[in-house]
C-alpha positions as CSV (number, residue, x, y, z in Angstrom):
1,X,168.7,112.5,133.8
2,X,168.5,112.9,137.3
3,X,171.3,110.3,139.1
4,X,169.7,107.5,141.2
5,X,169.8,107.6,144.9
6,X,168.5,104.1,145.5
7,X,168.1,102.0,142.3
8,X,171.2,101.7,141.3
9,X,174.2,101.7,142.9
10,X,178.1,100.9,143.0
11,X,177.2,99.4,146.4
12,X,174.5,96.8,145.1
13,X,177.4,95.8,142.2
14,X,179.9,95.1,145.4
15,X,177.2,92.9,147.0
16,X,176.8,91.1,143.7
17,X,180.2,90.3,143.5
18,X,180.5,88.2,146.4
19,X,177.2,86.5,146.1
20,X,178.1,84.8,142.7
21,X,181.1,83.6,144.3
22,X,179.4,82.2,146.8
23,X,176.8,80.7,145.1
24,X,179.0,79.1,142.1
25,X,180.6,77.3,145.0
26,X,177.2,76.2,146.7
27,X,176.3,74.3,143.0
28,X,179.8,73.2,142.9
29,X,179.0,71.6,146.6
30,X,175.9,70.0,145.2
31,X,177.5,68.1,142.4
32,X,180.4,67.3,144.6
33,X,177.9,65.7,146.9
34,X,176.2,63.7,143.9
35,X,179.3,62.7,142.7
36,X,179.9,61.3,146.3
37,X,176.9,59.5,146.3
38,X,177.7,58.1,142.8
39,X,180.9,56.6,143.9
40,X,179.5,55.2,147.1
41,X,176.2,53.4,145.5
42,X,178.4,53.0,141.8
43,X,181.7,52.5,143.0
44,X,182.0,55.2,139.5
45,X,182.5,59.1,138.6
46,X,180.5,58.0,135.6
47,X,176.9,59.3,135.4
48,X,174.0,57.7,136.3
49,X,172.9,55.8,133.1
50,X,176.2,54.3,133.0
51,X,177.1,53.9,136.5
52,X,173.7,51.6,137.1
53,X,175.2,48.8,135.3
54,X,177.5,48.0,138.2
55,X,174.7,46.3,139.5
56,X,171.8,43.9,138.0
57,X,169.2,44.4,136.6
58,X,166.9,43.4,138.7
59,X,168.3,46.0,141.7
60,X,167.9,48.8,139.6
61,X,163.9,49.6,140.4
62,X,164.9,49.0,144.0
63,X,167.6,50.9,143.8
64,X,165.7,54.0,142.7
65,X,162.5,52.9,144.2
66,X,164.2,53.2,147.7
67,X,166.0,56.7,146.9
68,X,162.2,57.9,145.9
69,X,161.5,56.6,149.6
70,X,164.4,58.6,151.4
71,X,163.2,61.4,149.6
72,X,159.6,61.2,150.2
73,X,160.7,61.5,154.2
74,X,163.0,64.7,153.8
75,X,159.7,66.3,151.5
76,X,157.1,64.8,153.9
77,X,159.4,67.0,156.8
78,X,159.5,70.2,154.6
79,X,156.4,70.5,153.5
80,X,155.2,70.0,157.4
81,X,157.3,72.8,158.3
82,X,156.4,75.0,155.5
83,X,152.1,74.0,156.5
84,X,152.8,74.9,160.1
85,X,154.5,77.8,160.0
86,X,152.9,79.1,156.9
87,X,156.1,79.9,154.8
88,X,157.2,79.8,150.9
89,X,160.3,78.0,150.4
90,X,160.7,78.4,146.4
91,X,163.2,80.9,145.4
92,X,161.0,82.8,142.8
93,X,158.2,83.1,145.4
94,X,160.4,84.5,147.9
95,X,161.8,87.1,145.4
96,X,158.4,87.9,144.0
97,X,156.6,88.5,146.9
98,X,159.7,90.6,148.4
99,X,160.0,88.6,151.4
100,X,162.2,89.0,154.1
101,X,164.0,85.7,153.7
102,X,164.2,81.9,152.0
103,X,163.5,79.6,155.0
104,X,166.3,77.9,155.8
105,X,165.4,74.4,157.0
106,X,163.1,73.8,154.6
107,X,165.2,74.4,151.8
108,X,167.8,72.0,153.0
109,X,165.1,69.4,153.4
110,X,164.1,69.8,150.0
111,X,167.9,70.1,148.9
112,X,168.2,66.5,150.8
113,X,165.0,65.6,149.3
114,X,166.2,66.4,145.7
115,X,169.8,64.6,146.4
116,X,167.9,61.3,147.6
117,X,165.7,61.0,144.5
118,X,169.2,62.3,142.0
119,X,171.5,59.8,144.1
120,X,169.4,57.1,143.2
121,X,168.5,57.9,139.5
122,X,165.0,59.4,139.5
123,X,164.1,61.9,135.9
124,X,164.7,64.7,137.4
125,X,167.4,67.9,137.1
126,X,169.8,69.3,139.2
127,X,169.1,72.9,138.7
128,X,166.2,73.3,140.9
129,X,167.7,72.6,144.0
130,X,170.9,73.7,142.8
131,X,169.7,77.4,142.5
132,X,167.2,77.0,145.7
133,X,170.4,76.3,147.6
134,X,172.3,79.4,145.8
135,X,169.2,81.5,146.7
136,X,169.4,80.1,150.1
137,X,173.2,81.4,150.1
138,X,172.1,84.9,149.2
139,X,169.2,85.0,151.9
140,X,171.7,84.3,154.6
141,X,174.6,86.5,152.8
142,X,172.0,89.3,152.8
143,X,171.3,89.7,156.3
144,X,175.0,90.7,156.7
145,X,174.2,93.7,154.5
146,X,174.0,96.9,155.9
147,X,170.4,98.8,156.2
148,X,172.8,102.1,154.2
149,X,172.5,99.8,151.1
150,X,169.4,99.6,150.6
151,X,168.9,96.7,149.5
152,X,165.5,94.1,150.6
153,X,166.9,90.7,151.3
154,X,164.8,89.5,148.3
155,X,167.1,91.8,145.9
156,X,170.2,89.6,147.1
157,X,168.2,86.8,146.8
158,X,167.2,87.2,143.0
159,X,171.2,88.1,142.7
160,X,172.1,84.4,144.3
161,X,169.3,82.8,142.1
162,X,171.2,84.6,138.3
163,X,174.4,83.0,139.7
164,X,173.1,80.0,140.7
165,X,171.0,79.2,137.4
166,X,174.4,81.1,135.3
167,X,176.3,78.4,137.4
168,X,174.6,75.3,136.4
169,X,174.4,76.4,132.3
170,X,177.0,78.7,131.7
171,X,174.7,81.1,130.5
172,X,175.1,84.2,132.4
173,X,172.8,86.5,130.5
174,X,169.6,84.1,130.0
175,X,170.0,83.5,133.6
176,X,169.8,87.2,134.6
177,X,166.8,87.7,132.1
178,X,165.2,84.3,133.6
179,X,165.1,85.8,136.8
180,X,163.7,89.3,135.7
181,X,161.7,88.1,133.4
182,X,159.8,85.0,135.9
183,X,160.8,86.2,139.1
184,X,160.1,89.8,139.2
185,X,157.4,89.8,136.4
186,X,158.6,92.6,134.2
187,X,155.8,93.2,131.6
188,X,158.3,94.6,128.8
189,X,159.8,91.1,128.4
190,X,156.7,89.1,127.5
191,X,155.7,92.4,125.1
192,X,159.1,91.5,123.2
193,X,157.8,88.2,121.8
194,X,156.2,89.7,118.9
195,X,159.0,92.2,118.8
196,X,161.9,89.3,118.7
197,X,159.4,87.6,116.0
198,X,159.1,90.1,113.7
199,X,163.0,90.8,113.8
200,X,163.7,87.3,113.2
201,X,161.4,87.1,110.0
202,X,163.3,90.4,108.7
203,X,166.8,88.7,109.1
204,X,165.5,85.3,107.2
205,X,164.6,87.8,104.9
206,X,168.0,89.2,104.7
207,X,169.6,85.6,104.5
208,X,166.9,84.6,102.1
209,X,168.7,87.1,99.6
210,X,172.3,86.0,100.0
211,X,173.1,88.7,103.3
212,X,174.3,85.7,105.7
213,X,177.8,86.8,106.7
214,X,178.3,88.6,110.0
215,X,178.6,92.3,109.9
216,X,182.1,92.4,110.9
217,X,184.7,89.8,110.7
218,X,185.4,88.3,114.0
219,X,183.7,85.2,114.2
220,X,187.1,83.1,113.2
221,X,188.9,84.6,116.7
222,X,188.3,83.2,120.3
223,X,188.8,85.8,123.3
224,X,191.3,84.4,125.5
225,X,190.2,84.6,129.4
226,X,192.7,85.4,131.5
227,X,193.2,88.1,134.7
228,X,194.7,90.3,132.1
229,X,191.8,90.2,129.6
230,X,189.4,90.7,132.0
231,X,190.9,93.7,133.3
232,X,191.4,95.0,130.3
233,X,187.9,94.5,129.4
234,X,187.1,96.6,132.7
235,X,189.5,99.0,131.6
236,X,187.7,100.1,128.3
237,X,184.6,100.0,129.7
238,X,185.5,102.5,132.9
239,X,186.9,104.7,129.4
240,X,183.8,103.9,127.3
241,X,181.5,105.1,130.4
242,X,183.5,108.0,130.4
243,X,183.3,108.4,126.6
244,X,179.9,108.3,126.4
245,X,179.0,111.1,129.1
246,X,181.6,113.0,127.5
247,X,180.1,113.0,124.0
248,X,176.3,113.2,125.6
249,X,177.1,116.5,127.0
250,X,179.3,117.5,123.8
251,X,176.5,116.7,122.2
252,X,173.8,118.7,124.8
253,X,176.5,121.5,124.7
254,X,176.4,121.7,120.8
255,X,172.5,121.5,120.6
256,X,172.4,125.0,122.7
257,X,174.9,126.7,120.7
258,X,173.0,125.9,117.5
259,X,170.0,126.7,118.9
260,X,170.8,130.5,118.6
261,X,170.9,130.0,114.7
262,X,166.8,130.0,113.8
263,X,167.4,129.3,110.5
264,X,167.5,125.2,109.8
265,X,169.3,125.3,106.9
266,X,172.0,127.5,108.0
267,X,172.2,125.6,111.3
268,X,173.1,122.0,109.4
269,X,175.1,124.2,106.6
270,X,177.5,125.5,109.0
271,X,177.6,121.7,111.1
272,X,178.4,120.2,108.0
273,X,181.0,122.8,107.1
274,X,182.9,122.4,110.4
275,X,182.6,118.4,109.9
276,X,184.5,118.9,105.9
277,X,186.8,120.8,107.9
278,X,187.6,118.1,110.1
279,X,187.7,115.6,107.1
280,X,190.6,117.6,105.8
281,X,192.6,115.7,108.6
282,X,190.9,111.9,107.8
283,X,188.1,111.2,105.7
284,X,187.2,108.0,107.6
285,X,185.4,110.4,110.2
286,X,182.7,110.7,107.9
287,X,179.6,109.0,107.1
288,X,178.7,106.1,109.8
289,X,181.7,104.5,110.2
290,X,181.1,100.8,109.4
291,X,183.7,100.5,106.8
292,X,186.1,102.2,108.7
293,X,185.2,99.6,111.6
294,X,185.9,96.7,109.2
295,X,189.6,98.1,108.6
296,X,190.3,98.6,112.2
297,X,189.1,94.8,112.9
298,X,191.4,93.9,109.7
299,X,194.2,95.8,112.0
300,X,195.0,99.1,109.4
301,X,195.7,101.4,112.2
302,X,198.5,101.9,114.6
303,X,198.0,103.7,117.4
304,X,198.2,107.4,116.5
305,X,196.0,106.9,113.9
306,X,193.7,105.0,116.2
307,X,193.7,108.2,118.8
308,X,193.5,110.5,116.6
309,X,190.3,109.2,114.8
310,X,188.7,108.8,117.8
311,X,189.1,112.8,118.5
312,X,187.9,113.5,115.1
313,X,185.1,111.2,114.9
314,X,184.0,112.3,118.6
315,X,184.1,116.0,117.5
316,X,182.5,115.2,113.9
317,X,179.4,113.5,115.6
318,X,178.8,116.5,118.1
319,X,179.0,118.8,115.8
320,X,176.3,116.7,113.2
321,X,173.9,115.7,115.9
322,X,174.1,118.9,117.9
323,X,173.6,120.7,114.2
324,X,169.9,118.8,114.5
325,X,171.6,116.5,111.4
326,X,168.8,113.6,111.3
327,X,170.6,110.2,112.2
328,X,171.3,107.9,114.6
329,X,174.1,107.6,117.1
330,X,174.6,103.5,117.1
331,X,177.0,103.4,114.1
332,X,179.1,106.7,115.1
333,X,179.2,105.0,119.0
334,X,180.4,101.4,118.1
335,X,183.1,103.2,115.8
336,X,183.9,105.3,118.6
337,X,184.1,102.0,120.8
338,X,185.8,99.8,118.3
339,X,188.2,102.8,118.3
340,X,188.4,102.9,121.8
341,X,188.4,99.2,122.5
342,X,191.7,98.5,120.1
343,X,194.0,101.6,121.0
344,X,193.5,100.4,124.9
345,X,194.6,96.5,123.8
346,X,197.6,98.0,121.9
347,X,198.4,100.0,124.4
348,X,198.8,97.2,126.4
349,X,200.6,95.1,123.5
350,X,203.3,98.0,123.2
351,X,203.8,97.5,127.2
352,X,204.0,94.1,126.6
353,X,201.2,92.9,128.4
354,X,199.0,89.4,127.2
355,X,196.2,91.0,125.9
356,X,195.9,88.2,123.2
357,X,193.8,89.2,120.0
358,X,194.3,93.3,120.7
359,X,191.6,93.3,117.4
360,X,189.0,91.4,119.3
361,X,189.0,94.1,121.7
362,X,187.0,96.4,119.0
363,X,183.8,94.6,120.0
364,X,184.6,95.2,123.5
365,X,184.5,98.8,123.2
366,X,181.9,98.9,120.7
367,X,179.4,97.5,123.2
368,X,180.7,99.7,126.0
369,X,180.3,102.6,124.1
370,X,176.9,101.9,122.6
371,X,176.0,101.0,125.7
372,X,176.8,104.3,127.8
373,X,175.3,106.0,125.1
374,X,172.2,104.2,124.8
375,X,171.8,103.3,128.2
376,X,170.7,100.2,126.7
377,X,173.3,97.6,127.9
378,X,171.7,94.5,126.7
379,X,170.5,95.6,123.5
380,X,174.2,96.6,123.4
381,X,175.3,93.1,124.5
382,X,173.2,91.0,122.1
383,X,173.6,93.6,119.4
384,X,177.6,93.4,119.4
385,X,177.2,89.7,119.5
386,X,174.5,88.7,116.8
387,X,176.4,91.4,114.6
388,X,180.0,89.2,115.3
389,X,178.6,85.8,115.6
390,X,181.1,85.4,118.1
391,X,180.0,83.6,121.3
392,X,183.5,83.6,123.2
393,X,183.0,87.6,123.4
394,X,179.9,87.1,125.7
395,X,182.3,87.5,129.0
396,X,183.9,90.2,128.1
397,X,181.5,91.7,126.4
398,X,178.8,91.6,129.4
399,X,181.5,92.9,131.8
400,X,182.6,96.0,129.6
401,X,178.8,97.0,128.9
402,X,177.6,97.1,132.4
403,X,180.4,99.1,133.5
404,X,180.3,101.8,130.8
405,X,176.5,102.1,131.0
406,X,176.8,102.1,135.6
407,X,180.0,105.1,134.8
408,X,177.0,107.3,132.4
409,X,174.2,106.6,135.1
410,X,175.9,107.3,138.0
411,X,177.5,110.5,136.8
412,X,174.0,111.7,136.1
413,X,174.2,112.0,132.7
414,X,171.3,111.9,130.3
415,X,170.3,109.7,127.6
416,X,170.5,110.3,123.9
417,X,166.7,108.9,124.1
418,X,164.6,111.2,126.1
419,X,162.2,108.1,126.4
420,X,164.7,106.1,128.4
421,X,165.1,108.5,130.8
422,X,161.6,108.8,131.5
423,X,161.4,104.9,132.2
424,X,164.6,105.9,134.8
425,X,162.7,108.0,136.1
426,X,159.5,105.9,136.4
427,X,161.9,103.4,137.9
428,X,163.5,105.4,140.7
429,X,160.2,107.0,141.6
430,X,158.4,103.2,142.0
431,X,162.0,102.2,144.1
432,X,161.2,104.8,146.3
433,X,157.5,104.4,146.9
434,X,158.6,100.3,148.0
435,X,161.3,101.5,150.4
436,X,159.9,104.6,151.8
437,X,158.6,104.2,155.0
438,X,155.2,105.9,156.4
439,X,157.2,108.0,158.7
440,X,158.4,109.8,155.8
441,X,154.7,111.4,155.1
442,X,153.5,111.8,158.6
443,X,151.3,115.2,158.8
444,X,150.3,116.9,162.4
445,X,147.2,115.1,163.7
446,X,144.3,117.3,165.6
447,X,144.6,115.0,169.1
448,X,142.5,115.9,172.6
449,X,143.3,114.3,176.0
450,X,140.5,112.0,177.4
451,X,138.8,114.3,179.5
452,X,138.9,117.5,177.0
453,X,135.0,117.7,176.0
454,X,133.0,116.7,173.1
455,X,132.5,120.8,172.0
456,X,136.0,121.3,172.3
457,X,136.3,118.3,169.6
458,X,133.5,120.1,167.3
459,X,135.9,123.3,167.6
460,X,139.1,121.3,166.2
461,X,137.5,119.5,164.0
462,X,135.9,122.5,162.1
463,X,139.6,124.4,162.3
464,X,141.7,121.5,161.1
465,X,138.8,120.1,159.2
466,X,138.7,116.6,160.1
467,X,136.0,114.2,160.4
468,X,137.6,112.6,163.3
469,X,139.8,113.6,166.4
470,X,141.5,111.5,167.5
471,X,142.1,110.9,171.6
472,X,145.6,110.0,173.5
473,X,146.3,110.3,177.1
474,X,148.8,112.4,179.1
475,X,151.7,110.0,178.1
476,X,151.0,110.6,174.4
477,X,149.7,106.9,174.0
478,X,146.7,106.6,171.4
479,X,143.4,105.7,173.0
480,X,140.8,106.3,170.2
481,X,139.2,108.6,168.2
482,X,135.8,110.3,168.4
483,X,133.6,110.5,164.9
484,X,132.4,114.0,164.8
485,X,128.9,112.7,163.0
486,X,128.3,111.0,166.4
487,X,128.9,114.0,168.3
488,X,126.5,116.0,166.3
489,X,124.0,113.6,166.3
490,X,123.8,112.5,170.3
491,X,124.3,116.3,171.0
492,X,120.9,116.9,169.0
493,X,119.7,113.9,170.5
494,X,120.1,115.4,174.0
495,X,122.1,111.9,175.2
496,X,125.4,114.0,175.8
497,X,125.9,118.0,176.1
498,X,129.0,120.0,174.7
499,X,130.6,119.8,178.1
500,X,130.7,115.8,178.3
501,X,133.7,114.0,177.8
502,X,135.0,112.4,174.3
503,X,135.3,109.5,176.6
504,X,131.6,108.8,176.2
505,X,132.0,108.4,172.3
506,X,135.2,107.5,172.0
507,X,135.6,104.6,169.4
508,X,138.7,102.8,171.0
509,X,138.7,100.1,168.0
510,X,139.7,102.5,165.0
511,X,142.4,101.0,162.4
512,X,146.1,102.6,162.2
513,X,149.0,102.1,160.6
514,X,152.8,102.1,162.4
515,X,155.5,104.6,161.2
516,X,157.8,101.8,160.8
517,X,155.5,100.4,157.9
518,X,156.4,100.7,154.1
519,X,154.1,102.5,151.8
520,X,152.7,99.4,150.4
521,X,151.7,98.4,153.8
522,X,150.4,102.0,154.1
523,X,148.3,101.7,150.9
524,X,147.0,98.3,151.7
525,X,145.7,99.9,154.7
526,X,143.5,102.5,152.7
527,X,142.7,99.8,150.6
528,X,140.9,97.9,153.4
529,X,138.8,101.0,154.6
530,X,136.7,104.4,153.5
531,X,138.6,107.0,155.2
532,X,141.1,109.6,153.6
533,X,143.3,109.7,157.0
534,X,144.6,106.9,159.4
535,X,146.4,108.0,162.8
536,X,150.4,107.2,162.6
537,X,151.7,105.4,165.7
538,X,155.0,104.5,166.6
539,X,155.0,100.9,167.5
540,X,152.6,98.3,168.4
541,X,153.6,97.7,171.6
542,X,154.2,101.8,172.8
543,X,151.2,103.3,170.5
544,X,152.4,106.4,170.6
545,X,150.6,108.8,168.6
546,X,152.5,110.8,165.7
547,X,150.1,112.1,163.4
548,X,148.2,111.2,160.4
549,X,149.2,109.8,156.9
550,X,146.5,110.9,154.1
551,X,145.2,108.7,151.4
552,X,145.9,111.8,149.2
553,X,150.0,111.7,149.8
554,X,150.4,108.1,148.8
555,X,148.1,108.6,145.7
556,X,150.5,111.7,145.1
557,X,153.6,109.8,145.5
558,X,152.2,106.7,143.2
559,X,151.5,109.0,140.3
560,X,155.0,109.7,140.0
561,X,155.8,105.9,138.2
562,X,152.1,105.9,137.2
């Protein structure tokens, strides 16, 4: 797979990093402020339904009728601001309609709104204006990031809305796929429904015939967070990144060397030969690995043992799949990253660092690795956890796959499923098409001064073949065009001669677009007229001719994620 210029990159995961900070401490600031609130109405930290009772009964209606009041006011403001000036304020809105920023006074007014109508007790959650004001973080962060980034303000935004929401609930991966899946609308989440259903069913299946237990034993353990787990965690999955492009392009490698043996069955007879060879050092490289998964969770191995499987059962799985051995690669990866995962932790135990649970660290790498492997971080995320039952490995877990599966991308390397690197590809080429600018597909424009006559227009138009020329003057500024139908026909008409002007039939109200512009803006254009070219200019204000962008380049540009 071709590497990303644009999607993806290690600059877009340093922007993240700061805006979740910032935006965990912008919830923290809105509960703080509650909390304030609480203790001056309440005289109590306790919440609401409790702290009422420090007053009677009958002030309690007032006492939330009057907060509805206050916040009425700050809406009544917002909403007049948001009328006038034409604006959407909601986070989601913002972010779906990739626009430029979240207003910033009306969000505060509906932040101050929301606090009135909380303070005082009203039905309502915090979240909503909780994330608004995170969002509202991630607008302002975002105009601080540089245009080299590539990244639209909106992108920053969604990131500040994930922290936000992951802030409130704890929930770090619903609140990413919340935002993907509402926010930006992504198609492939609402077709997983049936998908998620019919799973389900096939598991109650399972646990209707006595298969309840988790597949591997780790849902008695907690991970420990600390600074040194969670480097740790970014440890293995820097290594299980560079595991998995390792053994994709063993594996491509293999493939072609195979490839010169025609016949099938002597091509998998001599991969399975070289793979009994290999067994003579350790069986437990063969077959898919899960038992030998459940004895390194059960802590059989020391540290040779585990480095010296993980060679082995690298080399046996090239050798198989490059052999054209029919399989799959998610057992052999999560025994490589279970592998992987424990002989880094013990590593770090024999240096005596607090790496807690070094066995825990086995799921850790067996995400990582299935994930640079698959590309397929959350599948790799949930998979790892559903198949431990243990929640307290979400953090490390999450941190360990992304990283593996940003090393694999980023070094270019291609999936194991061709499929998923055509959706890559799709991806890029639809990234591309939002951020290019109409500059980028600017063609040479047939253009006649003012004076130059009407038969000299008929002569360019036939070379270039154009239906219209269009007209600037000496300083290059666009005037016009003239329609080569209208020439022809007052020519034959005998109201103008080949020697008059274009000035006479110049059309000085003709649409353009501005080089400036994004190709959406550029399509939208085509959209709202008949003609297969629009003259490029370079400003508004200058009009400065440049040339011509055809319909025919952007339809040639969208068919690439078409």
């Amino acid at each position: 797979m071709k590497g990303s210029k644009h999607a993806l990159n290690w600059t877009t995961l340093l922007v993240a990093i700061p805006v979740g900070f910032v935006a965990s401490w912008v919830t923290l600031g809105f509960r703080e402020v509650i909390t304030l609130i609480n203790r001056i109405l309440f005289h109590s930290n306790n919440e609401i339904t409790v702290a009422m009772h420090v007053w009677p009964w009958f002030f309690w209606p007032l006492l939330v009728g009057a907060g509805g009041v206050l916040a009425g006011f700050f809406l009544r403001y917002a909403v007049m601001i948001e009328q006038r000036k034409t604006v959407k304020t909601d986070y989601l809105e913002v972010i779906n309609a990739r626009l430029d920023a979240v207003p910033t006074r009306t969000s505060l007014f509906r932040a101050l709104s929301s606090i009135a109508s909380i303070g005082s007790g009203a039905s309502i959650g915090k979240e909503g204006p909780m994330v608004q004001l995170s969002a509202l973080s991630g607008s302002l962060m975002g105009r601080f990031v540089p245009a080299s980034f590539n990244l639209k303000n909106s992108d920053v935004v969604a990131m500040a809305a994930a922290a936000g929401l992951s802030s409130v609930y704890h929930a770090p991966l619903a609140s990413a796929i919340f935002v993907a899946e509402i926010a930006f609308g992504i198609s492939a989440l609402q077709r997983l429904i049936p998908l998620i259903v019919s799973s389900a069913v096939a598991v109650m299946t399972m646990w209707s015939l006595g298969l309840r237990s988790p597949l591997y034993p780790l849902v008695e353990a907690q991970f420990q967070m600390d600074t040194t787990s969670v480097l740790f965690s970014l440890l293995i999955g820097v290594l299980a990144g560079l595991l998995g492009w390792l053994l994709i392009n063993l594996i491509s490698r293999s493939k072609a060397q195979f490839a010169r043996v025609r016949s099938l069955p002597l091509r998998l007879g001599i991969g399975g030969f070289a793979v009994g060879l290999l067994a003579l050092i350790s069986t437990d490289i063969l077959g898919n690995g899960y038992e030998v998964i459940v004895k390194i969770i059960d802590g059989d191995y020391l540290l040779p043992m585990l480095l010296l499987l993980l060679v082995l059962k690298t080399a046996a799985t090239t050798l198989s799949v490059g052999s054209n051995a029919v399989g799959g690669l998610f057992t052999p990866s999560l025994l490589m990253g279970a592998l992987l995962g424990v002989a880094v932790a013990t590593t770090g135990a024999i240096l005596h660092l607090p790496v807690g649970n070094t066995l825990l660290y086995a799921a850790v790498g067996m995400a990582a690795v299935l994930a640079a492997v698959s590309q397929a971080p959350l599948m790799a995320m949930l998979m790892v956890l559903e198949m431990t039952l243990n929640s307290s490995l979400l953090f490390p877990v999450m941190l360990a796959s992304v990283l593996a599966s940003m090393v694999v991308y980023r070094l270019q390397s291609a999936s194991t499923y061709p499929v998923i690197s055509a959706h890559f590809n799709r991806s890029e080429a639809k990234y591309d098409f939002d951020n290019m600018r109409v500059s980028e597909l600017i063609i040479p424009g047939a253009a006649l001064q003012l004076q130059e006559s009407v038969g000299k227009a008929l002569a360019v138009s036939t070379l270039k073949r154009e239906r219209y020329v269009y007209v600037i003057n000496a300083e290059g500024q666009f005037l016009g065009v003239v329609s080569i139908h209208e020439i022809s026909r007052r020519v034959l008409s005998q109201e103008i001669t080949l020697e008059s002007p274009v000035s006479v039939v110049m059309d000085d109200d003709f649409p353009c677009v501005f080089q400036n512009q994004s190709m959406r803006e550029g399509w939208e254009a085509f959209a709202r007229v008949t003609l297969e070219r629009l003259p490029v200019l370079n400003n508004p204000q200058e009009r400065r001719f440049m040339g011509a962008l055809t319909k025919t380049s952007l339809i040639q540009k969208a068919q690439e994620f078409l």
